[in-house]
Each structure stands twice: as C-alpha cells, then as structure tokens.
C-alpha positions, 0 to 999 in steps of 0.5 A: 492539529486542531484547528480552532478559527479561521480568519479572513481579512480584508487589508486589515493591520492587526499591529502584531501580527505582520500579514501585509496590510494592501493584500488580500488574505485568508489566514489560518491558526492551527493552535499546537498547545492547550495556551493561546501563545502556540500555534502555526499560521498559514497565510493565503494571499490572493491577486485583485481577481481573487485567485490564490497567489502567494502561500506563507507558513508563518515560523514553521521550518526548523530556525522559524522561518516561513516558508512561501510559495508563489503561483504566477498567472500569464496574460489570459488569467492560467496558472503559469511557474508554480514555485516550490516552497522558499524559506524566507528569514525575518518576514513574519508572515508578510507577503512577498513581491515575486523579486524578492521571492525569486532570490529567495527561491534561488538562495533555497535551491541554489537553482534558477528554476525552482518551479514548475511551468505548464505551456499551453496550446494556443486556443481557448481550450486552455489544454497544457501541452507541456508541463516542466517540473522543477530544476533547470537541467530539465529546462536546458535539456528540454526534458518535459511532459509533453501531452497530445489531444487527438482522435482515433483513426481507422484501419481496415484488418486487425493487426496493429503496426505502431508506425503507422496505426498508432491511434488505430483502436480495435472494437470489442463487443460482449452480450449482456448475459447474467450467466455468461461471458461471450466477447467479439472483434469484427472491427476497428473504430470508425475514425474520429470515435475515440478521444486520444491522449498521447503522453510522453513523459521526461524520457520520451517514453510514450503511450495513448489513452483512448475514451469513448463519448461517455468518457470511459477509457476502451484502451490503454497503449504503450509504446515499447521499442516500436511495438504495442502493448494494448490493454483493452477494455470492453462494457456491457450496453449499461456501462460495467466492464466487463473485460479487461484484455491486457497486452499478451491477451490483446495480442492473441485475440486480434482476429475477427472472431468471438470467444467464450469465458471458456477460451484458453486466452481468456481464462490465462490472461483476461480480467473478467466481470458478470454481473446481476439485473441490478449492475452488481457484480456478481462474479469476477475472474482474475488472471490464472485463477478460478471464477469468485462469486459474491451474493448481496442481500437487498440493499446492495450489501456484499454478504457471501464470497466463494474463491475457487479454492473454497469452491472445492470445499463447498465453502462460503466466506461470509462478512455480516454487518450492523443496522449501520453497516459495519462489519460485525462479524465474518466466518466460512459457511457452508451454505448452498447458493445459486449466484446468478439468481440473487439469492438473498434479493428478498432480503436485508441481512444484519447483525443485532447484538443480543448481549449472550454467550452464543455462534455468532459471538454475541450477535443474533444474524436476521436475514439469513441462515448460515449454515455450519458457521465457523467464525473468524472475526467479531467486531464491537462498537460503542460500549463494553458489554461484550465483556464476560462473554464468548470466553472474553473475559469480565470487566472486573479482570485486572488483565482487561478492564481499565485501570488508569495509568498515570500519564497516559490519559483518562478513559472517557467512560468511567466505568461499565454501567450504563450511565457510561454506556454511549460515551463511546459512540462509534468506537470500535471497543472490542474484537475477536479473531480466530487463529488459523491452525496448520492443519486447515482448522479454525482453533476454539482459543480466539485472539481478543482486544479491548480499546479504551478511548479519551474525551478525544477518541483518541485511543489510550489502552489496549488490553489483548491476550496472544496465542501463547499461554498466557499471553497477554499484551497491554498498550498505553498511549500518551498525546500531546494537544495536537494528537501525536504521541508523546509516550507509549508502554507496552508491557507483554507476558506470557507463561515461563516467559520474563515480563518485557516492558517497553516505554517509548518517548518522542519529542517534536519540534514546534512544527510537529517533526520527530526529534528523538525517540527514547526506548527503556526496558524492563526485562522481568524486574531488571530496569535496562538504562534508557537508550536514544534510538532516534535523533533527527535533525530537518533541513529548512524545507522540512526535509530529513537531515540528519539521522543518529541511532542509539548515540552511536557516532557511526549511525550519523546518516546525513541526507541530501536532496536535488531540487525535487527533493529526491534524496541524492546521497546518505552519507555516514561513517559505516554506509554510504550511498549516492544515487544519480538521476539526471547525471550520468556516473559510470557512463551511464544513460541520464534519466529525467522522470524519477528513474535511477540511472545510476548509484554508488556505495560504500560500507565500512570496512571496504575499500572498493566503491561498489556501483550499478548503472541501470538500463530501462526499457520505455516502460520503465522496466530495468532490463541491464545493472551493470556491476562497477567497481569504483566507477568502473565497469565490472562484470562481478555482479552484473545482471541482464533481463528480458520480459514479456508484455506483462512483465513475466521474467523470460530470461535472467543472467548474473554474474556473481561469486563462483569460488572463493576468490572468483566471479563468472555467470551463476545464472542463465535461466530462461522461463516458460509460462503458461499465461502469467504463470512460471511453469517451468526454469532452466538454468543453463549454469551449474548450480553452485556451490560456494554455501554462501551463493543464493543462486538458483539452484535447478534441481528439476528438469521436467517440463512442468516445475510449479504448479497453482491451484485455483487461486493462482497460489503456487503450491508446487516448486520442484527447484526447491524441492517443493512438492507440496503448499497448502493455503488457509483461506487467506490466501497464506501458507499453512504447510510446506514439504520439502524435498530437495538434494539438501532437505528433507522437511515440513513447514508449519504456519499458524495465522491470526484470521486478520493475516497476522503470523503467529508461528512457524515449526520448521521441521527437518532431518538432518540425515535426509532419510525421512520424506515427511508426505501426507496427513502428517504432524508436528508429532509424527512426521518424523523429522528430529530436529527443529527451529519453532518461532513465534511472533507476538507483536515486535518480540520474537521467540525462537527455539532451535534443536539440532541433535540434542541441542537447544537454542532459545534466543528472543529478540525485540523489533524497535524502531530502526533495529532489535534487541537481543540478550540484552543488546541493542543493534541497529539497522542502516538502511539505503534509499529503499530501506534495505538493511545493508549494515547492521551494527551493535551498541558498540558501533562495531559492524556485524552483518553487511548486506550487498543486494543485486536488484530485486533482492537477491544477496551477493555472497560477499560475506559468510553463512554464519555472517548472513544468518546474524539476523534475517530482516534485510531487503526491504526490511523483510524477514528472509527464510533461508532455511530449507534453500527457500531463499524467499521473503515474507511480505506479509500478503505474500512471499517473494523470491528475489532469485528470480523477482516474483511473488509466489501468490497473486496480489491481491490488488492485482486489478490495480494493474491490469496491464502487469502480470499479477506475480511481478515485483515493483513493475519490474523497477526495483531500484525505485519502488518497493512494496510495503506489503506485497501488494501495492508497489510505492516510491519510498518516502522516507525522506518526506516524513518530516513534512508529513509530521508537520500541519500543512507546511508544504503541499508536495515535496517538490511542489509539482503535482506530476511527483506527488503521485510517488508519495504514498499514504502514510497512515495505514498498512505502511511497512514502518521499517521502511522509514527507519525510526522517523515515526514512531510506532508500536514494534520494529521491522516487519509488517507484523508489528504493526498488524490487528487492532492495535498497530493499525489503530496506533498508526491512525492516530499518529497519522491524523496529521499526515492524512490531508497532506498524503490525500492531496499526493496520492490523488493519482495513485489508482483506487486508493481510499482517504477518509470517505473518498476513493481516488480512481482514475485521478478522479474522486469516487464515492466508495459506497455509490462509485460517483464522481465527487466535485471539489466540495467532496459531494458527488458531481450533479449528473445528467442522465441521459435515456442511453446511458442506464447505468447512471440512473441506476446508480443514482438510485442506489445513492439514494439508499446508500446515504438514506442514514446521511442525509436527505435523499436525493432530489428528483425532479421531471425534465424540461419537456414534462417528459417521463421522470426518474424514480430515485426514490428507495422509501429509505429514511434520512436524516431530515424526511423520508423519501417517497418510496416507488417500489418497483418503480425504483431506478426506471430512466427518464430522460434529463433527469438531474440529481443533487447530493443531500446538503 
C-alpha cells in the first residue's frame, strides 16, 4: 500500500469527512489507486493524556463498514480491557463512546467479553499477574495466564525434587578456552541470585525462567506430571554461551563434577559453542552431530564453513561477499585451515566484478586463495552485464532479454547500455546455480535467472532455463497501485515437451482481499477455456468466509470461527470438519490455551461421522487420540504415545485395519535412542498385510537399525530395508538403496544448489534378484523397471516402466489442486491443509484421505485409490514407492509411521529443550511445519486480514495469540493456504523455491509484512525486513543489540565487567560504518578510562577516529548512541 500523507488533527471538522470534531486524532490515508477518490483511512483517537484510545478503519470490511477498537485505562493511568475489532455500520470514521462501542462488540461476537484483561499486582511495579484473552467461557472458568515474580532459592545437593526445589537452580561453570570446552557443577545458586518467572498458561501448564543480573536466562524449567525438564544454560566471563543442556543432558550431569566436550552426554545431547579472542563463534556443536567450524575475515564476515561431513573430504563451503556485503558467490573448496587461529584476521575478503568469462563466474575474489573452487551459486546486483558471460546467454537472445509484454509493466532500463546501467541499483538482476548431480558432483550445466524491474522495483519478468533440454521458464507479472498482482504468465518449454502457458488473474475487494483467482491454459497451441480456481468471500472482521473451487458447488467451503478467531468449523457438501477446544465432544477434556481437545469429520460418500478426542501432557505433547465413531468411542484408530524429555517417541500403539473387514493393534513399538537418535524399533505386532496398511513393518531385528553420519542424517534403516543414504552437502539425499522382502532398489536425486529438487530415478527389480550395492548407476545397476520424474516449478514429469510398459503422465500444480490430461481436480483441505478429498471438475470424489495423527493414512481406501495423487498430509508429496512411506518437506523428510524427521532441522537451536528430529513438538493436531524446519500454527484463515493495509492488528486482538501467526511472505508452503494468495505453482514447496518463487512471494507479501511483523514478535529468532525477533526482543541481525521501539539499538551502559557489550558496540561501530555516522564515544563522568568504539571505518557523514589496537578496550560507563 503507498502511503502517501499523513495527517494529524487537532478537533478540527473538515465537512466531509466525519472524524469527531472534540477528539484528538492522528489520521492516516493509504491511497489504493493512482486517483485521489480511493483510499483506506485509519483514525487513531487519543484520551486528554494522549494516550492511544480508540482505532478506527474507516469503510475497510467487506459491506464498508469500520471497524473499531478500543483500549480502556484504569484509575493509575494502565492499559486495562483491550477490546478485539467491532464493525461498526454507518459511522464514517467517527469516534465511538465505550457504550455504544460495547453493543457493537456484543452484536460482532454475540460475547460479552470480547476483550482481553490484564490484572496487576498492587504495587508501583505495575507487574501483570493475570492476563485473560477474549471469550467469556475464560472468564467463567477462571482460565488465565497467571504469571509470578520470584527468586531462586538455595539447596544444598544436586538432585531436584519438584515439590520442594522448584525455584532451586544448579550453577554450571565453563573456562574461557579458545580450543576447548570443559564445564563443572560444584553447586547450586545462593538464594536470591536469580530472577524467577513462573508462567502458568490457560490450562494450568507450568514453567520457570530463571535470569541472572545481566539478565541472561541460565535456566528454563517446565513442569510435567511432578517432574522437571531443565534446559540449562552456561556462559563464558565475557557473556557468550557457551552450553546449552536441555532436560535429558541437565538430568545426567547433576553431580558435582566437570565434564569434557569429549563426555558421551555432551556430545549426544548438548549444544555446544567456542569462540574466538574476538567473541566470534568459531565452532558450534549440534546434538548427534560432528563439530562445525566457521573462519571470518577482518571485518567480522562468516567466509569458511566445514560440517563434519565435508570434514572427512577435506572440503570447506565458502560464501564471498561484495564491497557492500551481499553474498556473490558460494561454493566448496579445499582449503587448509586452522579454525581456532583466525586465519583470515589479516584480512578482508570481497568479491569485485570483473565483467569476464572466468571460476569465480565473473567475480575476481580479493583477500584470499581458494583452493580447488567448485561454485555453487553467483548472484548479480544492480545491472545486466553478466549477460554473455560464463555460458549466460547475450542480452540480444530472444529467451533472455526484455521484450516488453503488453499488460504486464515496462522495464525501468530501457536497454543495456550504459546510460540505462544504474537504473537498477540494489537489485538482484541475475543468478547462477549449480545442479547437484547423484553421484556427489557438481554439473558444468549451471541453472541461470534473469530479473527485470519497473519504476517501482517491482519485478515484472523472470526469464530462466530448468535442467531439462531446452528448458526455458519466463514469468510476467502485472500489479495494481498498491503492489498486489493483478495478472501472472508463466510460459515453460522444453525439448519434445508441448509449450504450457499459464495465466493467472486475481481480483480484490476495495480493502486488498483476494476475490478470485482465474487460471487459462494454453497447452502447445490449443487455448483451454478459462477456469475459476478461487471465489472468496470474508465475513466483517476480515476473516475467510467462504471458499469455491472451479465452480464446483461441492467445494463451497464455509468457514466459521469462535471468539478468537480459531477456526470452529468447515463445512461443505464433500468435507466437513469441526474442531473443539474449550468445549468438550466425545468426553473430551476442555482445553483453553489453543490446544485442540477434540474434532469431527465428515466426507462425502460416508455415513459415519469420524472423530478424535486428544489427550496432552503439561507440555502440550499429545500422548492419547481416541478413535470415535459418531461421538462415540471407538478403538478402530485409536493411538497412544509416550516420550522422553526431548520429545523422542519411546513407545507407539495404533490400532487400525488388520483384514478386510476387521480393526485391532497394527503397531506396538518400543524405540530405543542413543541421545536423540532412533537406533533401534520393535514392534511387538505382526507386520500386516492388507496392501493398503502403512503400517510399520519391522523387518529387522538386530540391536542396531539406523544408523547417522556425522551431520545427524540418517543413512541407514534396516525396517526399510535401507542399507545405504548418501547426502549432497545440502544436507539432502542423493541416493537410496534398498533391500527389503518387497524391494530390490536405488533411488536417485538430483538437486538445484539453492535445495530445489530437480529429479528423481527410482529404480527397481520387480523379480527381487538384483541388490543394486556400491558405485552403481542409472546405466548399470542392474534394475529393469523405473519411475523418472522431473520438477520444473509447478509442472511435473513422470515416465513410468514396468516390464515393456511406458507410462508418461505430466501433471500441472495450481492453486488448490493440479491439472492432469487436461483435467482440473481440486484439493479439499482440513485445518491443517491436509488434502482429505480430492475431486474432478465434475465434482465426482476420486481420492479420500483419513489421517491418524502425525500423518500416517488410515487404509480406508485401495492402493489404486491411494496412488491417484501423492500430495496429502500437509500437502506434501508422499513417497510410497519401495515401502518408504515418507514425506518430502523440502528441508527433510519425514515419517509419519513413527512422527520423526530423518535429518536434523536445520533450525534446531530454535529449540533447544526439543530433540532436533521431532514433529511439530509432538502436537500435531495444532502445528504444522511448512518446510521442515519451523513448526507454525496454521493461518490459513487470517489471509484475508493480511491482504488487507492494516485493518487489524492480530486476529483476536490480544498479543498472547499472535505468536501463532507466522510470517507470511517468504518460504511459506502456499498449499497450505489452499488458493487464497496467489502464487507462481501449486502444492509443494517446490513451487515456490530459487529466485523466482521467493521474489514473487516478496512482492505479494509487501502488505502483509507490517501486520506479520507485529504477531510473530514472540516467535524466537525469526527476521522482518532489518530486525531479528529473539527472545521477544528486537535484535540488530548484523551487530545482535537490542533495538528500542524507534527500530535503532537501545543506548547501553557499559559497564567494566561486562566485556562483551563493549566489544559489541565496537563491532557496531564497523558494521554500519556504510549506514551512518559511527557511533559516539564519549569519556565517564569521573574523567576516567574511556571506550575506544572507533574502527577508522568510514560513514555516511565523517569518518571516525581510527584506534587501532586500541579498538573494543573497556572503560567504565561508557555510553553509546546509534547514528541518526
């Protein structure tokens, strides 16, 4: 949205507009099209005291009403009922008096308590005690989020009992070694030396955080069924962390003693962390896996990593950026390095473009020697001339340079010459990206991009090649005033493959919610009719409605929502679904904190209402799903569960289909781990054989079943049959062999170095004689018969041979289903975007989807049926070729026979109290994990809201439930919210991967980002724009300072014990030499020493005083100040 003017008035009446003339207000127009006669007004009231009152969206819901909120104060001037948004008819932007607003709040919700309440201690501290969300059940039952203020207390031993030792808090010690890492308990905390906050969330689940007086968090503690689960964590003197003990490792090293890096608990459990004289961390341990090693050059950039597994092939990835800092270039070397002495101290590495046809793609690195160099990815910035170079073809091929497309923009350049050449300042123009064969080489064919711009830097033509022969992709965008798209073609061609051409529309309503969305095909030179994917319709709050897929009157999904805005119900002709929270169904236990206690639901063609109620531990993990069968209880499909402290499945019991016509226990395993690692599963059930059971089959019985390498990725499952996986350096498979009673089979994969799959050969022999082992191929490892497919955005090739048969079949992805032979189908989806019925343009049902939780399909339906398509849970594409039975979540894969990633997450220090291979913290029925790396509440039903400029602030309007609301403009799996935005492919992550999808999905989510920012302030570690959220706290992501509400870091005081803020502020200093004016330094009040922050770097207005070694020496009291 551009945001043109702002205007503050002071009880001024400006005749036409109805802003109340005896209040104070700020107003502000966010104009929607290029005339002066549209736009969206938001009118901020304010109270005598100027404080922020009542909010009003002027004409923003769907029949033009406004929407207000209200904010009430209490008697000593605190915020008190924080009232969720009320539509409010004929009212024209004025303000409302709390009478009238309440009525209107009552009519919105039919709820008296549309508010949330803090309650306060009585002191001057103002410290909220209790904090009550929306609804009037939670008043009535007293359900609250109830925190305590309190410190720690002392105990002599080291054992914790919970009853007793709650608040009783073990001191961990570590040395401040370069090399290595030595840790020790001797005792606990004196009393009172700890801050403690104790939260009890809606449900009465506990837990504890205890801060030190720097204020750093030395131990988390949750409380489960009366015992502990400690996540501990241990600095250096100069303020790093340097360990991070979660429950299992915090439980084993309770004695008074001190353990090495080497210690067997340490090295399964711990996070570990080293670092350099300068505080950079120069080696981090992950959980199970082998220690990773990072080099920086003088100015503080990361420039070498080595994983364990490139370790063993004395192999370094390195990333090289510009004279400004982005990232130009990445690939592996062979360099020789000594981490621990900082190699490259003397140093500053960069890439300069040298405009030629050379190893570094263009660029001519200054600062270091790589040795061996195998590139994987080169980036472009600001103009075209990487054109014509390093096998990219010339700006004067038709494929590649701009040609203007009626309808879809004008390129902000012209032409290539260098009058035209810095209209694109800034801009990623072009990239390169290596393939990732199977064999564990790098292909000479590199993947290329070229990205044109408008006036607005908005990108309006993507011209790319894919692996295939021939391959070449070209996008076009068109927007509308306010930056959503309006229009989109995508035309993809390859060798002996028919030309597809894709065009998109979307409409919006005057707020900037999706309406529909139109897809026509050309397929070769035969124009398919257009087609309707998407009719949306939005209640008053700006919440989905209703939802129509190609016309078809049995997609008509209509959404309903309790007082939170957690969706309550889909209902439509072919699938419906109920979800229960705070109510009980089927004797189920009421659940206030967003967890689901139960849920119903019913497909088209059944007669049965099927349900689940859902039993949680206090950490939110499900630990029982029983089955019910029109509410009643039903053992069918019933499911039981029990962890260890991270999370690990110890034990697993289903019930399911044994026979034909008959239900008992399919599974009853019982795992064993070595740390977090699955190393063994017995199931103590005959494996089953009705072929359409996915049952775990246990095909081995030795001690030791799987096995890792050394970055946690499993390579070995002998239940599978799996002898052998081998990674590329993503972290990814590149090869499969398999084993098993039913198969006799290698897989392949080929993948984009950005992690974009390409392709996969799945290989078998049908008579089971072959065992495909060793250096083997494609060409020679013996296996007759095949399914090939290959992933070039949302079109999918496959080729299938069995015996003398060949099958090709291509399917498309769009927006809430695919297109195959010519046919539309469509996806209908649950709460969590699982795909439970999938239907034809006809409207007749081809394919049901019944899932346990985490994932596992019921055999309710044929193999025939099951393999009709492979997106389902979550929308991710099964593999059941081979009994795999496993998902691909684009950064891993999963099982959902016994709910665990195959690979660490690669966001894994998100969480450390969990085990790095566990699903959606073991509460599938309310997460999801769009990728496989950050589990998220789903929001599909606040995508209306986010389309809108800045209509509501959170759903429900209480900040405790915006943390479920995840960002919504990058790496966001779009087939979880169905076709509501619209998006360059279907389902699948692939879609939307490399250059295109993501810069596509930037420019759709300009306006969602301020609303998002402001929700997923409490998810840990996630950036928006310039800032990183961590710890609820806004972070600098270059420097890691704590950032004020202005957005600029915080002025600290640096105190003479406290080393590493004062080198931190050095380093800001350096780091925003190019933003600003350095920081200030000035001397103490007492004329005392004084704090060199000066780095000789040179800003934007002066430079510096440059102090050499001197630089980052502490003083006492020294202050600093973020350049204005």
């Amino acid at each position: 949205m551009k945001k043109i003017l702002l205007y503050i008035y002071l009880c001024i009446s400006l005749g036409t507009y109805s802003q109340s003339a005896d209040q104070n207000y700020v107003r502000t127009r966010t104009y929607t099209k290029e005339n002066q006669s549209n736009y969206l007004d938001q009118i901020q009231y304010f109270d005598g005291l100027g404080r922020p009152m009542q909010t009003v969206e002027r004409g923003i819901t769907p029949n033009a009403a406004d929407l207000v909120t209200y904010q009430e104060y209490d008697a000593f001037g605190r915020e008190a009922n924080n009232w969720l948004p009320a539509v409010a008819t004929s009212n024209n932007g004025a303000y409302m008096p709390l009478v009238s607003y309440k009525a209107k709040a009552m009519a919105t919700y039919a709820n008296d308590s549309a508010y949330s309440k803090p309650v306060y201690e009585a002191s001057p501290l103002n410290r909220v005690l209790e904090q009550y969300g929306p609804g009037k059940e939670w008043r009535s039952d007293k359900k609250a989020v109830r925190t305590g203020y309190l410190t720690n207390k002392s105990r002599t031993g080291t054992t914790i009992f919970v009853a007793a030792d709650s608040l009783a808090c073990g001191l961990y010690k570590t040395v401040d070694d370069v090399k290595t890492i030595s840790l020790s308990r001797t005792a606990n905390y004196n009393a009172n030396e700890l801050y403690v906050t104790r939260l009890s969330d809606e449900n009465g689940n506990i837990s504890y955080e205890f801060k030190d007086k720097l204020g750093q968090v030395i131990l988390t503690r949750q409380i489960n069924a009366g015992g502990v689960y400690d996540t501990n964590y241990i600095y250096d003197s100069y303020g790093n962390l340097r360990a991070v003990l979660p429950p299992e490792a915090s439980d084993r090293l309770l004695s008074s003693s001190a353990w090495l890096e080497t210690d067997a608990t340490l090295k399964q459990y711990a996070y570990l962390y080293k670092y350099d004289t300068r505080n950079r961390c120069i080696a981090k341990k992950i959980p199970g896996c082998e220690w990773v090693y990072y080099v920086y050059d003088k100015a503080d950039r990361l420039i070498f990593t080595q994983d364990g597994e490139q370790r063993t092939k004395g192999e370094w990835l390195f990333s090289i950026p510009d004279a400004l800092g982005r990232t130009v270039l990445t690939g592996t070397a062979k360099n020789i390095f000594d981490y621990t002495t900082n190699p490259l101290g003397t140093m500053v590495v960069n890439a300069t473009w040298a405009k030629a046809n050379n190893a570094y793609k263009g660029y001519t690195i200054i600062g270091v020697t790589i040795t061996n160099p195998t590139i994987l990815s080169a980036n472009y910035y600001d103009n075209y001339e990487f054109m014509g170079l390093n096998t990219i073809p010339e700006n004067t091929d038709n494929n590649f340079k701009y040609i203007a497309e009626a309808g879809y923009g004008t390129w902000y350049g012209t032409d290539y010459t260098d009058a035209n050449k810095y209209k694109n300042k800034g801009m990623l123009t072009g990239t390169l990206t290596a393939q990732m064969n199977f064999d564990g080489t790098v292909s000479t064919a590199y993947l290329y991009s070229v990205m044109y711009y408008d006036t607005k830097k908005q990108l309006i033509q993507t011209k790319s090649n894919s692996h295939l022969t021939g391959g070449i992709e070209k996008e076009y965008i068109a927007y509308n005033f306010t930056g959503q798209p309006t229009q989109r073609k995508h035309i993809h061609s390859a060798t002996g493959k028919n030309t597809q051409t894709e065009v998109y529309t979307y409409t919006y309503d005057h707020a900037g919610r999706l309406l529909t969305t139109t897809h026509q095909l050309t397929d070769g030179t035969t124009v398919k009719p257009q087609v309707t994917l998407a009719e949306n319709t939005y209640d008053e709050l700006g919440r989905l409605k209703t939802n129509k897929k190609g016309g078809v009157a049995g997609t008509l999904a209509t959404y309903a929502y309790n007082v939170r805005s957690w969706t309550k119900s889909i209902t439509s002709p072919l699938f419906s679904q109920t979800l229960y929270y705070n109510e009980s169904y089927g004797s189920s236990t009421k659940q206030y904190n967003g967890n689901i206690s139960a849920m119903n639901w019913l497909v088209q063609g059944e007669t049965m209402l099927r349900g689940y109620t859902f039993t949680y531990d206090n950490l939110s993990r499900l630990t029982v799903a029983n089955y019910l069968i029109n509410g009643t209880a039903n053992t069918n499909f019933k499911a039981a569960y029990i962890y260890d402290k991270h999370g690990n499945m110890k034990t697993l019991q289903r019930y399911g289909k044994t026979a034909a016509s008959t239900y008992g226990l399919i599974d009853n395993l019982t795992m064993t781990h070595t740390g977090n690692q699955l190393l063994a599963a017995n199931d103590a059930v005959a494996n089953i054989t009705l072929t359409e059971s996915a049952d775990f089959k246990n095909y081995s019985n030795v001690a030791t079943e799987y096995t890792y390498n050394a970055n946690g990725a499993m390579n070995k499952d002998l239940n599978k049959g799996i002898s052998e996986i081998q990674y590329n350096s993503l972290n990814l498979p590149r090869q499969m062999v398999i084993n098993s009673p039913i198969a006799k089979a290698k897989n392949y994969y080929t993948y984009s170095a950005s992690g974009v799959k390409l392709k996969t050969e799945q290989r078998y022999d049908p008579s089971l004689n072959a065992s495909p082992i060793g250096t083997t191929t494609p060409i020679n490892d013996g296996l007759a018969d095949y399914k090939n497919t290959d992933y070039v955005g949302n079109i999918i090739y496959e080729t299938t041979k069995t015996g003398s048969s060949v099958i090709n079949k291509t399917r498309i992805q769009v927006e809430g289903g695919y297109i195959e032979n010519g046919v539309y189908y469509y996806y209908l989806t649950d709460h969590l975007g699982n795909n439970r019925v999938v239907i034809n343009a006809s409207g007749t049902v081809i394919q049901r989807n019944h899932y346990y939780p985490f994932g596992m399909a019921f055999a309710e339906n044929t193999k025939a049926e099951q393999g009709l398509q492979p997106y389902k849970y979550n929308g991710k594409e099964l593999d059941q070729m081979h009994g795999l039975n496993m998902y691909d979540y684009s950064a891993r894969f999963y099982e959902p026979g016994i709910g665990r990633f195959s690979t660490v997450d690669p966001l894994a220090e998100k969480f450390y109290s969990w085990s790095p291979y566990t699903y959606c913290y073991n509460n599938p029925i309310k997460f999801i994990d769009p990728d496989g790396e950050f589990p998220i509440v789903p929001i599909i039903i606040f995508v209306a809201l986010f389309l809108n400029s800045d209509a509501v602030v959170a759903p429900t309007g209480n900040p405790s439930d915006g943390s479920q609301i995840q960002e919504a403009r990058d790496n966001y799996n779009m087939n979880n919210l169905g076709i509501l935005v619209p998006l360059p492919g279907g389902s699948g992550a692939s879609t939307l991967s490399g250059t295109v999808g993501k810069q596509f999905i930037k420019e759709t989510g300009k306006q969602a980002e301020k609303q998002v920012a402001k929700e997923v302030e409490k998810q840990v570690g996630k950036q928006i724009g310039d800032e990183i959220i961590s710890a609820g706290k806004r972070v600098d992501p270059k420097t890691g300072q704590k950032l004020g509400p202005s957005g600029k870091p915080m002025v600290h005081t640096i105190r003479k014990s406290s080393q590493k803020e004062a080198k931190d502020a050095a380093r800001n200093d350096k780091s925003n030499g190019a933003k600003g004016t350095p920081p200030k330094h000035t001397k103490d009040q007492k004329g005392g020493k004084h704090f060199h922050n000066g780095s000789g770097v040179e800003g934007k207005g002066k430079k510096s005083k440059d102090y050499g070694s001197n630089a980052g020496k502490i003083s006492n009291n020294v202050h600093y100040e973020y350049p204005e």
